[in-house]
C-alpha positions in Angstrom: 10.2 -21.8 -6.3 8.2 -24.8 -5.3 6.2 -26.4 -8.2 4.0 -29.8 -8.0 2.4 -32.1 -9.9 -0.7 -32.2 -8.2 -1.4 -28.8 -9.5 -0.6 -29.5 -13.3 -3.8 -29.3 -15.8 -5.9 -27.6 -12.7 -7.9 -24.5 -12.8 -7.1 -21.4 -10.3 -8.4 -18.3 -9.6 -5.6 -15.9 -7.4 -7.2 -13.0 -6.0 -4.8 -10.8 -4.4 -1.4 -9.9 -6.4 0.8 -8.9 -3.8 3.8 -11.3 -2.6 2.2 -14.1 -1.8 -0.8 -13.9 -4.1 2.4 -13.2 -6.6 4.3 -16.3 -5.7 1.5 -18.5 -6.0 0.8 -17.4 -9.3 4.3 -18.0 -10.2 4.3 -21.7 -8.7 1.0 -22.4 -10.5 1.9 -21.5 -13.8 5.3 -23.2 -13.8 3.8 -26.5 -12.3 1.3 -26.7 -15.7 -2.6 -25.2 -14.3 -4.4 -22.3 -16.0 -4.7 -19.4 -13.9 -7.1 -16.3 -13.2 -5.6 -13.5 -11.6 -7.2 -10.2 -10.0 -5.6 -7.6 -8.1 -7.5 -4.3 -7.8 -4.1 -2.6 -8.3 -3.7 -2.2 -12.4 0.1 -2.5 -12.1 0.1 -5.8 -10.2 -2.4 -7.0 -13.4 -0.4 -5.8 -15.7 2.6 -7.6 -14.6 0.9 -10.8 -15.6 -0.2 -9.6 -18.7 -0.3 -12.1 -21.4 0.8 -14.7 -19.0 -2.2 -15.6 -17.0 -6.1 -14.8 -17.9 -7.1 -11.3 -15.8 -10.2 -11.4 -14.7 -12.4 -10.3 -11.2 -13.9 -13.6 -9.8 -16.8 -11.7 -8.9 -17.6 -11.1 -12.3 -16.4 -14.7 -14.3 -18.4 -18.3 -13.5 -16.6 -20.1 -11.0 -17.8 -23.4 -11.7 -14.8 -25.9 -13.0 -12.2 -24.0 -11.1 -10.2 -25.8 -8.6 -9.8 -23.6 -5.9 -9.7 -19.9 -5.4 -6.1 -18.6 -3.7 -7.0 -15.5 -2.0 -4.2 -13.3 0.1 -4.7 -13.4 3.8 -5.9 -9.8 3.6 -9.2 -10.5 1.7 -11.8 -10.2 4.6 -14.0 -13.0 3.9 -16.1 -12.5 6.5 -17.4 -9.9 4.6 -16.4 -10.2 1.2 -19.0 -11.6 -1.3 -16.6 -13.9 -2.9 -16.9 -16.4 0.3 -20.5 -17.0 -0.6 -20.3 -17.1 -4.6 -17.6 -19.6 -4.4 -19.4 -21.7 -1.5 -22.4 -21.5 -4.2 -20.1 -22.9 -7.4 -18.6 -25.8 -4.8 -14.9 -24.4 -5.3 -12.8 -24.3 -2.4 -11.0 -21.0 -0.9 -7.6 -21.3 -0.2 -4.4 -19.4 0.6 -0.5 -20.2 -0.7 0.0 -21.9 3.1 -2.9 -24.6 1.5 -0.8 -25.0 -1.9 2.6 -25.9 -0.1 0.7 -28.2 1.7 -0.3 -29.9 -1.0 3.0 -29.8 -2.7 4.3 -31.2 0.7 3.7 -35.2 -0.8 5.8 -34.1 -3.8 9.1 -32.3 -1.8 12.4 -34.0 -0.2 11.6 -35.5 3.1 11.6 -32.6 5.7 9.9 -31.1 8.9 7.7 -28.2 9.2 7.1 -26.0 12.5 3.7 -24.0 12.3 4.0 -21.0 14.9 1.0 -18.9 16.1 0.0 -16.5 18.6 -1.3 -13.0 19.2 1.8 -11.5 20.0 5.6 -12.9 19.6 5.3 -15.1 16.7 7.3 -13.3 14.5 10.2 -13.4 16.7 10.0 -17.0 17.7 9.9 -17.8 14.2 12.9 -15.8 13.2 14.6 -17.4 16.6 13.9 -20.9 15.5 14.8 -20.5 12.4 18.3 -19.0 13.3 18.9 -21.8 15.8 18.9 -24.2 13.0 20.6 -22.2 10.8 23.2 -21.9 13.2 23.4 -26.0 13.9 24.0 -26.6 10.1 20.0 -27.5 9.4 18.9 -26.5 5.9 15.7 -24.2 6.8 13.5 -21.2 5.8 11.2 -19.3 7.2 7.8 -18.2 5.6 4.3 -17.3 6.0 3.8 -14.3 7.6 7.4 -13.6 7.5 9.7 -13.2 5.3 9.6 -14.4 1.6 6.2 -16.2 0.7 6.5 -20.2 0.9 6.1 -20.8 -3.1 8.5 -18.5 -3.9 11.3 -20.5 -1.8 13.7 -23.1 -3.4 12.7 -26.7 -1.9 14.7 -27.7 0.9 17.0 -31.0 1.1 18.4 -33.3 3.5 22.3 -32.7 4.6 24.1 -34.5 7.5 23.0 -32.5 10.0 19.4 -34.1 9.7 15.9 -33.3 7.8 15.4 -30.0 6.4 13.1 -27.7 8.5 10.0 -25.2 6.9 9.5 -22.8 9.6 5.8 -20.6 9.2 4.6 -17.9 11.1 0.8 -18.8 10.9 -1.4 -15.9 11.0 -5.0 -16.5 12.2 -5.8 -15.7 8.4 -3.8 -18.0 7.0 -4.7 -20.7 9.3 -8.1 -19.7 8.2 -7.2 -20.5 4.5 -5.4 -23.9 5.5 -6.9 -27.3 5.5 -4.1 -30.2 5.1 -0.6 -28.8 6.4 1.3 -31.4 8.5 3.6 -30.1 11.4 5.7 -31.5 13.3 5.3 -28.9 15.3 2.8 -26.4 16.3 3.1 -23.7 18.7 0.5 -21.5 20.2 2.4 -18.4 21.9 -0.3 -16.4 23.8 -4.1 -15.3 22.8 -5.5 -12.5 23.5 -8.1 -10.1 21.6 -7.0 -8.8 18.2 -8.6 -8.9 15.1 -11.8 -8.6 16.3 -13.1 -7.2 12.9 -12.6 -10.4 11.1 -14.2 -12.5 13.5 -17.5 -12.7 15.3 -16.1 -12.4 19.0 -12.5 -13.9 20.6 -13.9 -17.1 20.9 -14.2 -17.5 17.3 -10.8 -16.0 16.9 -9.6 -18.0 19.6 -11.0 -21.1 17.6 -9.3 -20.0 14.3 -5.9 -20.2 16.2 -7.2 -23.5 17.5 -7.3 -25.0 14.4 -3.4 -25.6 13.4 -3.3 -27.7 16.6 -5.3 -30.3 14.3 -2.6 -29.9 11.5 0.5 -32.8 13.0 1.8 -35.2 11.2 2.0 -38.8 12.5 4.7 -37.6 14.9 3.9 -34.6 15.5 3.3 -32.6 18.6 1.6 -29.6 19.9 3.3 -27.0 22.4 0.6 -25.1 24.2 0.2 -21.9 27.1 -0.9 -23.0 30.5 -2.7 -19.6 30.1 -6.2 -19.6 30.7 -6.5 -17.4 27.6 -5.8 -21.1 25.9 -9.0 -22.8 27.4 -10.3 -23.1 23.9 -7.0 -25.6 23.2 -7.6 -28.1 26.2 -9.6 -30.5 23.8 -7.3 -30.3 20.9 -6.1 -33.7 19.5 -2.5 -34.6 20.9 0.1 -35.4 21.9 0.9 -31.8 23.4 2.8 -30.3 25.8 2.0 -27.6 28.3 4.4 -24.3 28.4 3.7 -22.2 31.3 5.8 -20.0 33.6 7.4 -20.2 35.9 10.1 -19.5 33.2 14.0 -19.8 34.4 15.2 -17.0 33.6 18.8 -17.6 34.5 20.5 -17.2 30.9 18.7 -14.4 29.9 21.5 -12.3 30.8 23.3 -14.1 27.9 20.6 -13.2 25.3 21.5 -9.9 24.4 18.4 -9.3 21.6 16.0 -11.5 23.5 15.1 -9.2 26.7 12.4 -8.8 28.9 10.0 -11.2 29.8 8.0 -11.9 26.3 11.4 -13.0 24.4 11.8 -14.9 27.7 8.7 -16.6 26.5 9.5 -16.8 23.0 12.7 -18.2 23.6 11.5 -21.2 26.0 9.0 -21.9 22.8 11.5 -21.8 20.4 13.6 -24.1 22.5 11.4 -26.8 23.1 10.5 -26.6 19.3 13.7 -27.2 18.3 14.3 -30.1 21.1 11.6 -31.4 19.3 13.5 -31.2 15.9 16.4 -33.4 17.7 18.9 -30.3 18.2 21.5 -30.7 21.2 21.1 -28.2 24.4 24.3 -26.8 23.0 23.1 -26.0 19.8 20.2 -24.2 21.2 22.2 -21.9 23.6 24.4 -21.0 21.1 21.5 -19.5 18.4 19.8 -18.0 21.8 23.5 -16.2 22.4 23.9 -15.6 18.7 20.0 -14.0 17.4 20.4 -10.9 16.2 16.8 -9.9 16.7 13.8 -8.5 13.9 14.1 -5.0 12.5 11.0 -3.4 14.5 10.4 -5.8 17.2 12.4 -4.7 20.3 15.3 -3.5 17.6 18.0 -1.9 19.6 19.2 0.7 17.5 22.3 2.0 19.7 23.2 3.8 22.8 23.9 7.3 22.1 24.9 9.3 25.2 24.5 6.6 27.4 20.8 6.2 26.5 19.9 3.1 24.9 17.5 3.8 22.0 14.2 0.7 21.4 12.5 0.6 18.0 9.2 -1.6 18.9 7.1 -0.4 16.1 5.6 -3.8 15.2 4.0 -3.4 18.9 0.3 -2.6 17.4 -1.6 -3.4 20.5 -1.3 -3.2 24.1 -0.5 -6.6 24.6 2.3 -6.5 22.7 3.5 -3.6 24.2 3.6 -4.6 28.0 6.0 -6.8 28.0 8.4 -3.8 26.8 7.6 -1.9 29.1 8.2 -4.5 31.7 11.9 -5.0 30.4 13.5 -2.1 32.0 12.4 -2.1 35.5 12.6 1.3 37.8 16.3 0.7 39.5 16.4 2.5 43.2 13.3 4.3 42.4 14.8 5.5 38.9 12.2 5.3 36.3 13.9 4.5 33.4 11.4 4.5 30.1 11.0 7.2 27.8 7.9 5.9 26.5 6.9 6.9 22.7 3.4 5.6 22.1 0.2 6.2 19.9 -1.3 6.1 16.2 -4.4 4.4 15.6 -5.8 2.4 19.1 -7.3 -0.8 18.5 -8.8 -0.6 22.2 -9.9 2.2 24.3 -7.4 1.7 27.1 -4.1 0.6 28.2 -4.9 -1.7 30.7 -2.9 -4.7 29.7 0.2 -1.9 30.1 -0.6 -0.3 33.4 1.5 -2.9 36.2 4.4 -1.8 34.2 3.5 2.0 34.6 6.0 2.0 37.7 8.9 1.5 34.8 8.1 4.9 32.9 9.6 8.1 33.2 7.8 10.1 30.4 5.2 8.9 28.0 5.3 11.1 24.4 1.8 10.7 22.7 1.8 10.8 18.8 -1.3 10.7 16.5 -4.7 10.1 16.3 -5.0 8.2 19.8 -2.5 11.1 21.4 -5.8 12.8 23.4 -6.7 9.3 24.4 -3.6 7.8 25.9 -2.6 11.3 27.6 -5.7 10.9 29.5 -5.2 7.4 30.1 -1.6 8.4 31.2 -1.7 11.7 33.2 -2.1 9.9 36.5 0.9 7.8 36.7 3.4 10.1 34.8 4.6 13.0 33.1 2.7 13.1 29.9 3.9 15.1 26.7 1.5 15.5 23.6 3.5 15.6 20.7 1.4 14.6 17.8 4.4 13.9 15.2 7.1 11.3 15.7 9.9 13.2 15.0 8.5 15.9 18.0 8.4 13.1 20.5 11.9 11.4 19.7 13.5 15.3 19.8 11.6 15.1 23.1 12.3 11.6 24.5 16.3 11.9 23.3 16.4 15.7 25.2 15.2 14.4 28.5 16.6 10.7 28.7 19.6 10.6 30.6 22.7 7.9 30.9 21.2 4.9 31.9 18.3 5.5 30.4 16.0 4.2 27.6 13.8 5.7 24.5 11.4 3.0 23.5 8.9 3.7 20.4 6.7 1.2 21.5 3.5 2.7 19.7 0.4 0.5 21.4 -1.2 1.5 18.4 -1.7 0.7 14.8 0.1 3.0 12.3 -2.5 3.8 9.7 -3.4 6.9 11.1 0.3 8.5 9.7 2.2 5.5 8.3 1.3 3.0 5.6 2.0 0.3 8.2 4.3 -0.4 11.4 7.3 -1.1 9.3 7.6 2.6 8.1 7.0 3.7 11.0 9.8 2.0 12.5 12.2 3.1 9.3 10.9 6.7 9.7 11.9 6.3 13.8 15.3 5.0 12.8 15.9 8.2 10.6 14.8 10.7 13.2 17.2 9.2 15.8 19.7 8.8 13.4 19.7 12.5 12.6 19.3 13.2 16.2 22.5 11.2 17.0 24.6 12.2 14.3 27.1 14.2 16.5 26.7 11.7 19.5 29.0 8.3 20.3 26.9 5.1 19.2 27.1 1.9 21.4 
């Protein structure tokens, strides 16, 4: 894990005892401060029993403490803590903040900062692998994979400076004050989240803020969008990322299709130029990337048909640029469309010039009445209400050539504990589906 100094003989209070929340705990106690921890979740308290003090912020002074860790999940814009702790002069803080702070006290190294409404965790995961792949010592972290403190501290080899890669919530950013990039990437924006913040602006400015966070050398890779108006003034240097994209290699990219990855991978390239990797070492981890579990996961070709878990697509956004990566061929409309679960918005706008691609759309869950509606006019529509009913459905119909996509739109909460099991639970179906049939 990564310890410090700086945080020896300190007072913290961690509310939030999940991984993160976990790991900074962990880090804080083996680097010499005295820590507070509350989780709401008896279990994750008693893990810590005897180790830490236990006790609900909202109900101890706060006065003398440091800083108060919170998990990214804690809604401060309405949680009472924000103002008690403003009140007692004690900072609020997430675990992104503490490696930041423990940044003075590690071997020399890089760190890339990645946000972005939609793609960030695959451009992460692709930098990161690109590295990897040209002998770099890195990790990934953040909103991805293991949390930050928890990971060994990274040292120099011969292929150059170790690299800390973090996917950068809007949360986290939130929670973040001194974190020095040398690179920062801002994807795409567009309107998510709106129950944490007062209206997209503001979210727009939360994003805005890691653009702040370069070190000395450091630079800032921005859209040309005009969804990134809100970045024009930021501090450089930057560069601007726009399309038109050249799409020529993308043929050779086998996990990265369809025109988002072709976005993601651009980013991730020019990040990594930025990092001093060759033009050959960045084609090879764009050939090489396996892909995420969940995020435009191919999980075979059975029959011919080639079968798309995109569960981590919670929004429409995210979604239409799936939909856009099978195109109709001679009129054929490819896309066996699975969507639904819990709309954040109240249409599919942001999907509908890629309607064209989609043979059959299968509505699940609470937003199934919704989306058929929305549907109906551009293509055959069948309610299904459970998962399993619309992949027996999808698989029956699809033909060779073809292409079942879970793809939801949709949060999962309505029937999954989040988008991860819903992708697991997918995978089962079709694996049970399939079990006769030749995989590809």
């Amino acid at each position: 894990m990564i310890t410090a100094r700086a945080f020896s003989g300190k007072k913290y209070v961690v509310l939030g005892l999940a991984r993160s929340g976990m790991a900074a705990v962990e880090s804080l106690l083996a680097s010499g401060a005295e820590v507070t921890a509350w989780d709401r979740q008896d279990n994750a308290r008693e893990a810590l029993a005897g180790r830490c003090a236990i006790a609900d912020p909202m109900e101890i002074e706060l006065a003398g403490f440091d800083a108060v860790v919170v998990s990214p999940g804690v809604p401060l814009n309405t949680h009472p803590l924000k103002a008690k702790a403003k009140a007692a002069g004690v900072p609020i803080i997430g675990d992104i903040e503490l490696f930041s702070q423990a940044q003075p006290e590690l071997p020399e190294h890089f760190v890339v900062g990645i946000t972005g409404t939609n793609g960030k965790s695959t451009t992460t995961a692709l930098v990161h692998h690109i590295l990897k792949e040209a002998g770099v010592n890195t990790v990934m972290g953040g909103n991805i994979g293991l949390p930050i403190m928890a990971q060994d501290p990274l040292e120099p080899n011969d292929k150059g400076l170790p690299v800390y890669v973090l996917e950068l919530s809007s949360y986290q950013i939130d929670l973040t004050f001194t974190l020095a990039c040398k690179a920062t990437a801002l994807l795409n924006i567009t309107p998510d989240h709106l129950d944490r913040y007062e209206n997209f602006e503001a979210y727009a400015a939360s994003k805005a803020r890691l653009m702040d966070m370069l070190d000395p050398f450091g630079v800032s890779l921005l859209p040309t969008s005009a969804e990134a108006a809100a970045f024009h003034n930021k501090r450089g240097p930057y560069e601007w990322i726009g399309p038109p994209y050249d799409a020529s290699n993308q043929a050779e990219w086998p996990s990265l299709q369809g025109p988002h990855n072709l976005e993601n991978a651009i980013f991730a390239s020019h990040i990594c130029g930025e990092l001093f990797l060759t033009n050959g070492a960045i084609a090879h981890g764009l050939r090489t990337y396996p892909g995420l579990p969940h995020r435009m996961e191919r999980l075979g070709t059975f029959d011919g048909v080639l079968v798309i878990n995109d569960s981590k697509a919670t929004n429409p956004a995210s979604t239409a640029p799936a939909l856009a990566a099978w195109p109709a061929e001679d009129g054929h409309k490819r896309i066996h469309w699975i969507c639904g679960g819990l709309a954040k918005t109240d249409n599919l706008d942001e999907c509908a010039p890629h309607f064209g691609n989609v043979a059959a759309a299968y509505t699940i869950g609470e937003a199934g009445a919704l989306f058929g509606e929305l549907l109906a006019p551009h293509m055959k529509v069948e309610p299904c209400e459970k998962l399993c009913e619309a992949t027996a459905h999808a698989l029956n119909a699809a033909q060779p050539g073809d292409v079942v996509m879970l793809s939801p739109a949709c949060a999962s909460f309505d029937q999954f504990r989040d988008y991860e099991v819903r992708g697991d639970t997918f995978r089962e179906i079709v694996g049970k589906l399939t079990d006769e049939r030749p995989a590809a």
